[in-house]
C-alpha positions in Angstrom: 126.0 9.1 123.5 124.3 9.4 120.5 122.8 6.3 118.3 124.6 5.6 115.7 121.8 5.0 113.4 120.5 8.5 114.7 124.3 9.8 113.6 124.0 8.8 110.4 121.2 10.1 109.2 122.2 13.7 110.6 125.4 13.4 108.6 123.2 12.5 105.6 121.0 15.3 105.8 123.7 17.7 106.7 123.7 19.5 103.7 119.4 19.4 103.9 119.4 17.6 100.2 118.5 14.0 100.4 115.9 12.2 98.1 114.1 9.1 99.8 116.0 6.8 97.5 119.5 8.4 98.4 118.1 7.6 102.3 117.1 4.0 101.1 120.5 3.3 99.6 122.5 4.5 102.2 120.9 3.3 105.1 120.0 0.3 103.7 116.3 -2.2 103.4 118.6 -5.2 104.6 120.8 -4.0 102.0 118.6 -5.3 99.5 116.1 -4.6 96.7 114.9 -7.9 95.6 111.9 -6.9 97.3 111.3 -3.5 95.3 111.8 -5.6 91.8 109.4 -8.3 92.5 107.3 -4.9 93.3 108.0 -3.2 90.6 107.9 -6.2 88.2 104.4 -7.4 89.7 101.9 -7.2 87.0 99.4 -4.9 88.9 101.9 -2.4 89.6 102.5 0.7 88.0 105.1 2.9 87.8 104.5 6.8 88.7 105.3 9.3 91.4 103.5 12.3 92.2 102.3 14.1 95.6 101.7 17.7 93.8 105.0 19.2 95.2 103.7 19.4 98.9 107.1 18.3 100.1 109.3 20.5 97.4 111.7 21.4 100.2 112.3 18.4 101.7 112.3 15.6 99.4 112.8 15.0 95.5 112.0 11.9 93.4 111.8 13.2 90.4 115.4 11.4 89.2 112.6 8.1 89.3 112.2 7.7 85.7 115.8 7.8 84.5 116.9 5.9 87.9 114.9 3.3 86.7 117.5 3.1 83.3 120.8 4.1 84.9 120.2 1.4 88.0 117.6 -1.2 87.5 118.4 -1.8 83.8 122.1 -1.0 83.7 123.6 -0.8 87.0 121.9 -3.3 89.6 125.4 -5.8 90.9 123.3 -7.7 93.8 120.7 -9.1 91.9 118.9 -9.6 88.6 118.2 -6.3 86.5 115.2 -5.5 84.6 115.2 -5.8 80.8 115.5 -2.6 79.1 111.9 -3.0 76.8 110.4 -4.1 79.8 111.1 -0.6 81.9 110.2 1.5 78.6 106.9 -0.1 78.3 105.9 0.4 81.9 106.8 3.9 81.8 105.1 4.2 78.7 102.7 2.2 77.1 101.1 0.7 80.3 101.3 4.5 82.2 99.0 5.5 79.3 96.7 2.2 79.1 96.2 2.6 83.2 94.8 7.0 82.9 93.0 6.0 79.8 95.5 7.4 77.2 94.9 5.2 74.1 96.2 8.0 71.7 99.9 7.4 72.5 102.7 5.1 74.6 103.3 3.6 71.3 106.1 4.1 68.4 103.3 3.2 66.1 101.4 5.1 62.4 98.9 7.0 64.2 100.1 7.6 67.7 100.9 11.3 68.6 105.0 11.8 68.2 106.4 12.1 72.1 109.6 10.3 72.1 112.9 10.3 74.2 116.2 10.0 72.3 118.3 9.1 75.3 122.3 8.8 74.9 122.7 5.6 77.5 126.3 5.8 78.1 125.5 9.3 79.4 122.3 8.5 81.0 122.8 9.5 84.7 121.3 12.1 87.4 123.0 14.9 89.7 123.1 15.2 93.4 119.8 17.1 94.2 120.1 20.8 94.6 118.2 23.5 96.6 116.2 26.4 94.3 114.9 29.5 95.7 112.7 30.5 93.3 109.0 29.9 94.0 106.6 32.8 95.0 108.1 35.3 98.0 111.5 33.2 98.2 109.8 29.8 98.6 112.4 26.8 98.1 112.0 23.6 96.4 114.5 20.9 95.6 115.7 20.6 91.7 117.7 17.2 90.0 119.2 17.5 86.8 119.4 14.4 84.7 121.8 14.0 81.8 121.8 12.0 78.9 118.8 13.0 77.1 119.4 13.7 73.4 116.0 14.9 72.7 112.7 15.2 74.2 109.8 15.3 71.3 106.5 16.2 72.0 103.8 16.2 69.6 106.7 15.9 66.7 108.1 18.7 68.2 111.8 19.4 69.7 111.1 20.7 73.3 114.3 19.6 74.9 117.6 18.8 73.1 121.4 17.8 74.8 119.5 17.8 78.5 118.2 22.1 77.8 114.5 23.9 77.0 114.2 24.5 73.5 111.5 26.8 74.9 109.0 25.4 72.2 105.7 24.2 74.4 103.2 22.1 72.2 101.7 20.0 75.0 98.0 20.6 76.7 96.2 20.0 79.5 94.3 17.0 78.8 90.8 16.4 80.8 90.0 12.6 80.9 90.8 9.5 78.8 92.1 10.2 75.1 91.0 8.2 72.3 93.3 6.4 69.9 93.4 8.1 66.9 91.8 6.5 63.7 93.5 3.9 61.9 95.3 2.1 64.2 92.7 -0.2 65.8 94.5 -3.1 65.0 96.8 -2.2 67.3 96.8 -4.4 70.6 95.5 -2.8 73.9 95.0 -4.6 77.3 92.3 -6.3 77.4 89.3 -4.9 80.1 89.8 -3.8 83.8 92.8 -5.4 85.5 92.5 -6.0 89.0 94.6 -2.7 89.5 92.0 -0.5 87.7 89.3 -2.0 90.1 91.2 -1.3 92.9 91.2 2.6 91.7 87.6 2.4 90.9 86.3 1.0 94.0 88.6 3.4 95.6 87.1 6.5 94.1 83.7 5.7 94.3 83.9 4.8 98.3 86.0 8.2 98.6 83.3 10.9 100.5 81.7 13.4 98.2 81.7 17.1 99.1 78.0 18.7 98.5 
């Protein structure tokens, strides 16, 4: 006879779409995620997911940002929520303190102009879905989220009612970005935190390839 925990993940990944926080919910951390907010709301934390796409096909967190809004701001019942200001800023302001970013994460004279109007009585993401459309048929798992009024980028429209505007003013960007002049009375966080330590001591201990 089967296990029945071993049951119910097969009949969760049936359909071979599941994102780790679909698996989390459903099968439960003691039915409880007081321990991801004290996480989450720990001041050396931040907030960011990224592993390249190595695992495409298999798993998809890329409903994290706008999970953040529809649950932890506006949907948690079993325990306290997070305040809406407080999610923004880690997503924004503190995201671009942490990677040396000093140019924007800020609605401020100055700053560049990347802003999300987001509609939050619509704010809310699909089941994922599978997409066959990398290189020689390779798959990868896609999320839509809906909600988004407009996406602005450099003060320019590149998404508007959750679709591509196909406009494409962003860059690749190679190290930290300085702010831009005039606004250094602005406030920034003050020196290294112990997270940033923690990255730098990590990097420099990382082997070095001749």
């Amino acid at each position: 006879m089967s296990h029945p925990l071993r049951v119910r993940i097969l009949r969760l990944c049936g359909d071979n779409v599941l994102t780790n926080k679909q698996l989390a919910d459903r099968l439960g951390v003691d039915h409880d995620h007081e321990a991801l907010r004290e996480m989450m709301t720990d001041p050396n934390t931040v907030l960011g997911l990224s592993d390249g796409g190595a695992h495409c096909g298999l798993i998809c967190d890329v409903s994290m940002p706008t999970y953040l809004l529809t649950h932890w701001v506006n949907g948690r019942s079993r325990g306290p929520r997070l305040g809406l200001e407080q999610v923004v800023r880690k997503q924004t302001r503190e995201t671009a303190e942490f990677y040396g970013f000093a140019d924007r994460g800020l609605l401020a004279p100055g700053y560049l102009a990347d802003v999300n109007v987001i509609d939050f009585d619509r704010l809310r993401c699909d089941a994922p879905t599978m997409a066959y459309d990398l290189p020689a048929g390779g798959r990868r798992l896609i999320q839509r989220a809906h909600g988004y009024a407009s996406t602005v980028k450099r003060g320019v429209v590149v998404r508007e009612d959750d679709s591509a505007t196909g406009e494409r003013p962003g860059r690749l960007l190679r190290g930290a970005q300085h702010a831009c002049d005039g606004v250094a009375d602005i406030p920034v966080a003050p020196g290294p935190t112990r997270r940033h330590r923690l990255l730098r001591t990590a990097h420099e201990s990382a082997p070095r390839s001749s």
